[in-house]
Residue, then its C-alpha position, 0 to 999 in steps of 0.5 A: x700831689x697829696x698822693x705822692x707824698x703819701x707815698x713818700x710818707x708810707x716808704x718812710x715809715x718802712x725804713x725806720x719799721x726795718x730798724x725799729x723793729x728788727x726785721x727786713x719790709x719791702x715797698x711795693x714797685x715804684x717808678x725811679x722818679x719815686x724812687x729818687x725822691x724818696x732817696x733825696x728825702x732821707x740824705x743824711x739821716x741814719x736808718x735801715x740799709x737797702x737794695x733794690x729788686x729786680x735787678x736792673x728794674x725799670x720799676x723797682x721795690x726797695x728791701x729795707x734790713x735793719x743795721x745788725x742784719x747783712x746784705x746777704x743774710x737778708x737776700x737769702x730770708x727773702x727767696x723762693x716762698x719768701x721772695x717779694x715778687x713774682x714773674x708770670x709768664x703769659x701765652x696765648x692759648x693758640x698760637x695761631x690765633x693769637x695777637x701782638x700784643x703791646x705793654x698798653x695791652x697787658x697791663x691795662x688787662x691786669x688793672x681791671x682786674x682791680x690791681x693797682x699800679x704799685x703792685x705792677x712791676x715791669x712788663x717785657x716780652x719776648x715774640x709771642x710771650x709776655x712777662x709780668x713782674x708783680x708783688x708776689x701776694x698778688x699772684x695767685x689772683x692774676x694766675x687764676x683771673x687773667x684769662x683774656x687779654x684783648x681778643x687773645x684767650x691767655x695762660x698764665x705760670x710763674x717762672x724763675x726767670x725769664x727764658x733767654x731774656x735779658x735787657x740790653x745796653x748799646x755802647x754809642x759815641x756822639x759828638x757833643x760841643x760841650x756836656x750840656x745836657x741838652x746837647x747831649x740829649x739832642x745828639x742822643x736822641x737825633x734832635x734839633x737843641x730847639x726841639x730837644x728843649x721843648x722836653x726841658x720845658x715840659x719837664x719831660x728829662x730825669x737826671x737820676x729820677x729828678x727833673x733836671x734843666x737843659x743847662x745842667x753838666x753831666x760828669x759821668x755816670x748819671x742815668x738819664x730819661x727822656x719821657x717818650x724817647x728812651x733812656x741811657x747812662x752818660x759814661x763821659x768824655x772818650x776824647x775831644x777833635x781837633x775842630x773843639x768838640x767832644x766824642x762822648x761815650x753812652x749806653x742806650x737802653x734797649 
């Protein structure tokens, strides 16, 4: 609990630095539980403006620029040397003889290295190649240290973007008998509303990074995560059946 908070704490004192002192800061990646609550913490107070990086992150950092400063001026004073964050691409040596390797995998190798997890971002892959966001003060050191990963001898190089990569969304339609949350999480995700208020419970469910109860109506439009099950974005009511119930529309995060 401290560690949070001093978390939450530590963003803060970003936020007011970009204003106070003129110039953009960046924090270091944090989940979109962290992510929400610091949000939640400054509703209604005036401050730097920001945006978010990488794009359409499971873990992001946020860019905080001061009020006289545009959004674009500050992108642009953050590219290329500047840019907070890196992407190294990681490949087995031989091809052959290389393993499958899994998200574990790579990232419990780049924290024996002694880096934390705030200054990780997401892992993807694609085949026979992983892809590592990190902030980009670490980068070197993870090139030049990181050269095995389980049994698998690895190479590292920074890319631009990743190859041919992209994260997907899935547009799905479930029949719902209302927009509950927990019946819309059910039918998501193919459960008994029995077992699907088990994750309530174990407040395992985020509604835009916060805990959120069963009982709770969704409008439209919020991000919804089921921790051990995946995630989507509720869309709404496409229309409702003649039997009372409702063809709702989702995108599934794949």
């Amino acid at each position: 609990m401290k560690e949070k908070e001093d978390v939450l704490s530590h963003i803060k004192d970003l936020w007011h630095m970009a204003e106070e002192r003129g110039y953009a800061t960046t924090s270091a990646f944090l989940s979109e539980e962290e992510r929400a609550k610091f949000l939640q913490s400054i509703r209604g107070e005036r401050g730097a403006s920001y945006f978010l990086l990488p794009e359409n992150g499971e873990r992001q950092l946020f860019v905080f620029y001061p009020s006289f400063m545009t959004e674009e001026e500050c992108r642009s004073s953050l590219s290329g040397e500047n840019a907070p964050f890196s992407i190294l691409e990681i490949r087995g040596k031989q091809k052959k003889f290389a393993e499958k390797l899994s998200h574990r995998d790579v990232l419990g190798a780049v924290m024996n290295l002694g880096i934390s997890r705030e200054q990780v971002g997401d892992i993807l892959f694609q085949e026979d190649v992983s892809y590592l966001f990190l902030l980009r003060k670490m980068k070197d050191y993870v090139a030049e240290n990181l050269s095995t990963i389980r049994h698998t001898a690895v190479q590292c190089k920074e890319v631009v973007e990743m190859e041919g990569m992209e994260r997907r969304e899935v547009e799905e339609r479930i029949f719902v008998p209302s927009e509950r949350l927990d019946a819309i999480v059910s039918a998501v995700f193919h459960l008994s509303r029995g077992n699907a208020q088990e994750y309530f419970q174990k407040e395992l469910v985020y509604r835009d990074g916060i805990t959120v109860k069963g009982s709770s109506s969704l409008k439209g439009g919020e991000k919804i995560s089921v921790r051990g099950l995946g995630k989507f974005r509720y869309i709404g009511v496409e229309k409702n059946t003649k039997k009372g119930r409702i063809v709702a529309v989702i995108l599934r995060y794949i």
